[in-house]
C-alpha positions in Angstrom: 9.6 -4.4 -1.9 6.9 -3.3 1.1 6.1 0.3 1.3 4.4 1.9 4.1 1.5 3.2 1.8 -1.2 1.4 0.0 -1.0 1.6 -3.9 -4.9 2.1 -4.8 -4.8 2.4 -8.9 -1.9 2.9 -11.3 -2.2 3.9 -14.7 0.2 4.0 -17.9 0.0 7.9 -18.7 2.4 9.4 -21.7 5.2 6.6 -21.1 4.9 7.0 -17.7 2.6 5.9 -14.7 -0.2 7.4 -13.0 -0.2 6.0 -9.2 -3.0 6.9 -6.7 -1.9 5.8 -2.7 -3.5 6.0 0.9 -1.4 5.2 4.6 -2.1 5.6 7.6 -0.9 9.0 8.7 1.2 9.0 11.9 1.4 13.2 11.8 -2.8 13.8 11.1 -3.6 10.1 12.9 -6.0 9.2 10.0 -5.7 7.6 6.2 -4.7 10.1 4.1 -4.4 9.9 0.4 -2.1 11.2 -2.7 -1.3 11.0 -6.1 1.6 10.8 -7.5 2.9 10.5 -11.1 6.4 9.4 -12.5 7.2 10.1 -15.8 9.3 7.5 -18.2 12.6 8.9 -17.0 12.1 8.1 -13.3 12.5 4.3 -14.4 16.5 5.3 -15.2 16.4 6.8 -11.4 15.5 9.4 -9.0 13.9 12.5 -10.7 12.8 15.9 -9.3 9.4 16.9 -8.9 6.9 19.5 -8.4 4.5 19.4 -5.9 1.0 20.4 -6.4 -1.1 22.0 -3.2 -4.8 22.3 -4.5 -7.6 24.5 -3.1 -11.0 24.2 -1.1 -13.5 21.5 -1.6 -10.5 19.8 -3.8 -8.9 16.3 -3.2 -5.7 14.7 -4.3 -7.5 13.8 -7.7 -8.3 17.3 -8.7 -4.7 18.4 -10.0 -4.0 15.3 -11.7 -7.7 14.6 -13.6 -8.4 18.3 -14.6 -5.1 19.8 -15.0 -3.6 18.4 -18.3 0.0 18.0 -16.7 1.1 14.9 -17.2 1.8 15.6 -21.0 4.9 17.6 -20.4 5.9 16.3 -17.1 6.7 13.2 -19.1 8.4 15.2 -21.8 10.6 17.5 -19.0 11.4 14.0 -16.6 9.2 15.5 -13.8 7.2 13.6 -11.2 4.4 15.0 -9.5 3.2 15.1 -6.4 -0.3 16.0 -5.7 -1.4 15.3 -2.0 -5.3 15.7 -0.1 -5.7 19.0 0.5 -7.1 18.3 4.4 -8.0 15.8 7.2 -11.1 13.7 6.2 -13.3 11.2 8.7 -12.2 13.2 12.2 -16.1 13.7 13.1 -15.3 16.7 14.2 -18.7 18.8 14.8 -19.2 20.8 12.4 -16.1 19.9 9.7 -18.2 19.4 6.9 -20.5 22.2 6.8 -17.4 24.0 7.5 -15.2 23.3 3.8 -16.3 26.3 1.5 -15.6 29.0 4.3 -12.3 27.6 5.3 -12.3 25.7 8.1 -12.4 21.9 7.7 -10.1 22.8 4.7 -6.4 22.1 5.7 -5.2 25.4 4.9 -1.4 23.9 5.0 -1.0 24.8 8.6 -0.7 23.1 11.8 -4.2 23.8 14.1 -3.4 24.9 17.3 -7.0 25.2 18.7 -9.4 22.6 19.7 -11.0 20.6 18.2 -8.8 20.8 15.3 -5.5 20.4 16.1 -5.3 17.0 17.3 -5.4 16.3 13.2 -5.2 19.3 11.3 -1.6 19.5 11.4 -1.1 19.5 7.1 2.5 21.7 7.7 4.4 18.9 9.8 2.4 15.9 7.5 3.5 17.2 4.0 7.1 18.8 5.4 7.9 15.4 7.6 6.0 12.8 6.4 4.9 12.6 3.6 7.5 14.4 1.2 10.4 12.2 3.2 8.1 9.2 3.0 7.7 9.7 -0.9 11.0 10.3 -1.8 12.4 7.4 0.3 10.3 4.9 -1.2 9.7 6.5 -5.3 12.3 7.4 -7.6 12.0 10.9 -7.1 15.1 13.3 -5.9 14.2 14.7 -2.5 17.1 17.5 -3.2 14.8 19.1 -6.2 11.5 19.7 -5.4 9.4 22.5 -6.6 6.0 23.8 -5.5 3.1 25.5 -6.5 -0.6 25.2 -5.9 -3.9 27.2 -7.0 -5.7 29.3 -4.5 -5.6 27.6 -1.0 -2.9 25.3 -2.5 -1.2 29.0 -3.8 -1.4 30.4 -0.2 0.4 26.7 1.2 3.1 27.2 -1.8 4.3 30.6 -1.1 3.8 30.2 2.7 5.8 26.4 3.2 8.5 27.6 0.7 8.9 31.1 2.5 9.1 29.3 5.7 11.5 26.7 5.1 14.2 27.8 3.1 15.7 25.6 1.0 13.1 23.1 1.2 12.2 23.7 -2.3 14.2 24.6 -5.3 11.6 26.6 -7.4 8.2 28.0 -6.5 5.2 29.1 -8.5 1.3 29.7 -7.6 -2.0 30.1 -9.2 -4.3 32.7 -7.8 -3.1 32.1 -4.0 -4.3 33.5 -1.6 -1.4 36.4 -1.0 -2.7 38.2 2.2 -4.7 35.7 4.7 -4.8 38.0 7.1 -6.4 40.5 5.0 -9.1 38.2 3.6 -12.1 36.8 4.8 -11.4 33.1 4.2 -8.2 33.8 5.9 -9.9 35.5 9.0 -12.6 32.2 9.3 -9.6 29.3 8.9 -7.3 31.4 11.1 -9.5 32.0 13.8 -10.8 28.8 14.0 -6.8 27.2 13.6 -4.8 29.5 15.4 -7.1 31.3 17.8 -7.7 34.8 18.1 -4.7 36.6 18.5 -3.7 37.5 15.5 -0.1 37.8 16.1 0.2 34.4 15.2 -1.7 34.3 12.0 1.0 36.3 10.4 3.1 33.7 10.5 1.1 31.8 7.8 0.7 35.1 5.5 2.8 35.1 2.2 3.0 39.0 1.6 4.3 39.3 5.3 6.9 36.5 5.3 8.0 38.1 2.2 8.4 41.3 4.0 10.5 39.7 6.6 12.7 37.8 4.1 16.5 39.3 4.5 17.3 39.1 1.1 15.2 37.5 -2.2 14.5 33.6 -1.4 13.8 32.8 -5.1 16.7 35.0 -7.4 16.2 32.5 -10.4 12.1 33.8 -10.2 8.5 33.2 -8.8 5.8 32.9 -11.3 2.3 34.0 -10.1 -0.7 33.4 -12.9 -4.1 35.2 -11.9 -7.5 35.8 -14.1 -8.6 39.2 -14.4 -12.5 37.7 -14.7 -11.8 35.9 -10.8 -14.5 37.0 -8.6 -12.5 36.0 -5.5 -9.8 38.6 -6.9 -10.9 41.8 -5.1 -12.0 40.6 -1.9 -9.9 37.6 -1.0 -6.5 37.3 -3.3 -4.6 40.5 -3.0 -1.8 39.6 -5.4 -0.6 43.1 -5.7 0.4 43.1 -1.9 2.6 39.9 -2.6 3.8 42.0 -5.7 4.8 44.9 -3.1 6.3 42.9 -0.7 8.6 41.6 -3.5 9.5 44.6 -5.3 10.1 45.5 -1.5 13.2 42.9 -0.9 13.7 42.8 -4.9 12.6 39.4 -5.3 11.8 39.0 -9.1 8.4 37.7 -9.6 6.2 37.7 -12.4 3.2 37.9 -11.7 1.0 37.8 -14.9 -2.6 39.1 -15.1 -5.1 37.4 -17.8 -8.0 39.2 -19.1 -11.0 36.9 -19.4 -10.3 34.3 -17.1 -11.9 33.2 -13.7 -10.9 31.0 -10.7 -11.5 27.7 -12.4 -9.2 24.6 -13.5 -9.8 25.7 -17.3 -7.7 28.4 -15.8 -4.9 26.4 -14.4 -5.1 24.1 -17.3 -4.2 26.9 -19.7 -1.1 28.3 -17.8 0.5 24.9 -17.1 2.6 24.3 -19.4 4.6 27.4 -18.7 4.7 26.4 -14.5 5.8 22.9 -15.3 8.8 24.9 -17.5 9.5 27.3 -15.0 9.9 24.5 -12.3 12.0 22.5 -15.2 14.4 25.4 -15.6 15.5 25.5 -12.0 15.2 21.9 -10.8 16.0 19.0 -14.2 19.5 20.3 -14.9 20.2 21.4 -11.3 22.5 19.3 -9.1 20.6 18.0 -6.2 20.9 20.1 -3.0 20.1 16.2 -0.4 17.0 16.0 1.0 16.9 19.1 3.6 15.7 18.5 7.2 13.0 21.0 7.8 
C-alpha cells in the first residue's frame, strides 16, 4: 500500500521495528522528518502510543538513539512517536545562529510574526497532520495517545495537552519548561514568534493554562521528573510554579526532584522506564476514546 511519507530506514528493535520517515509537509511547506517505532503487538493491530516532543538543538533521532525506550515499549505494546523538533532548510536569515537561544527551534507553537510564520507552524503540523497522518496509515490507535517530552519538548507536552482537551489520554514531561513567560528562552522564542505583546504568549505557558483549567485535566495523574544538579533549573524551568498551579485546581501531579542529576539524556534515560508505565497505565487497557478533531 502507498503512503504519503517516505520510509528512510527500518530496523528490527526488541521484536519490533524501528522506522525513520520524511514527507513533504503541507502545514510547515517543507520535508519534515520522524521516527516512529511499533512494537511486536502492533502487528495483531492498532496500538496506542506515546508521543515524544524533544528539546533545542535535538532532531527526531535524539529520543529514539539515546533514550533506551524501545525495551519496554515492546514489552507494554506501545508505539512511539518521536517527530523533528522544528522547521529545517526555510533560509530564513538568521535561523541557524538562532537554535540554542530559541528561535529557529519550533517551540511547538504556530509563529505569527514574520519571517517565521509562513513555516513555523509546529502546533497545527503535529495536532493536524502529522498525528492524523500517522495513525491513518500505522497501526497505532489514534483514540490513545500519550505525551511527554524533555525540556522544550516538556513545555510542547504540557502546553498541546492543556490546550486540546482530550487530545491525549495521559501526559508526562521531563524538565519542561513550566513558565515561558517567566524565562528567558521563553521571552527570545516568544518575541520573536508571537510579537511583543505579551498577552498572547500566555497562551503557550503551562503554569498559566493550568491556572485557567476549570477543573483537573489529568485526574488519573501527571508525572514531572527534574534533576536537582540542572543548571537550567533556577533560571529557566520553574517547576514549582507548574506545581502551584496544580495544587491550585487539585490536579495530582508528581512531580519528583533527583539529587545529582543534570539536563542531559542520561537523565531521561534513567527515569524512562517509569514514564513509559505511567503512559501504559492510562492508555494499554483503556478503551479507545476515536481519534478527536482538534
Amino acid at each position: 500500500m502507498s503512503t504519503p511519507f517516505e520510509l528512510l530506514s527500518a530496523h528490527a528493535c526488541f521484536g519490533g521495528e524501528q522506522r525513520f520517515y520524511q514527507h513533504a509537509s503541507t502545514t510547515i511547506g517543507l520535508p519534515m522528518k520522524f521516527a516512529v517505532y511499533l512494537p511486536p503487538q502492533a502487528q495483531q493491530g492498532p496500538v496506542p502510543a506515546v508521543v515524544y516532543l524533544a528539546g533545542l538543538t535535538c532532531t527526531e533521532e535524539t529520543f529514539m538513539v539515546k533514550a533506551g525506550a524501545q525495551r519496554l515499549a515492546a514489552e507494554l505494546g506501545l508505539a512511539l512517536i518521536a517527530p523533528d523538533t522544528s522547521p529545517r532548510g526555510a533560509n530564513v536569515p538568521g535561523e541557524a545562529e538562532s537554535w540554542d537561544f530559541g528561535v529557529g527551534a519550533g517551540f511547538y507553537l504556530d509563529a505569527t510574526q514574520a519571517p517565521w510564520r509562513t513555516h513555523w507552524r509546529m502546533e497545527s503540523y503535529l495536532l493536524d497532520e502529522l498525528l492524523p497522518l500517522v495513525t491513518a496509515q500505522l497501526p497505532i490507535d489514534g483514540g490513545r495517545l500519550g505525551i511527554t517530552g524533555h525540556s522544550m519538548g516538556g513545555h510542547g507536552a504540557l502546553t498541546l495537552a492543556l490546550r486540546h482537551p482530550g487530545r491525549f489520554q495521559s501526559l508526562s514531561a521531563f524538565a519542561p519548561i513550566c513558565a515561558p513567560t517567566q524565562c528567558p528562552w521563553g521571552d527570545k522564542a516568544f518575541t520573536g514568534y508571537l510579537g511583543p505583546d505579551r498577552s498572547t504568549w500566555i497562551e503557550h505557558d503551562a503554569t498559566v493554562l493550568m491556572q485557567h483549567q476549570p477543573v483537573a485535566p489529568y485526574p488519573a495523574g501527571i508525572l514531572i521528573d527534574q534533576g536537582l544538579a540542572d543548571k537550567f533549573l533556577a533560571e529557566q524551568l520553574h517547576p514549582h510554579l507548574f506545581e502551584a498551579a496544580c495544587t491550585a485546581i487539585g490536579q495530582p501531579l508528581a512531580l519528583r526532584r533527583h539529587a545529582g542529576y543534570d539536563h542531559g539524556y542520561y537523565f531521561v534515560q534513567s527515569f524512562m522506564a517509569d514514564h513509559l508505565q505511567h503512559h501504559a497505565r492510562q492508555l494499554v487497557a483503556a478503551p479507545s476514546a476515536g481519534a478527536s478533531a482538534r
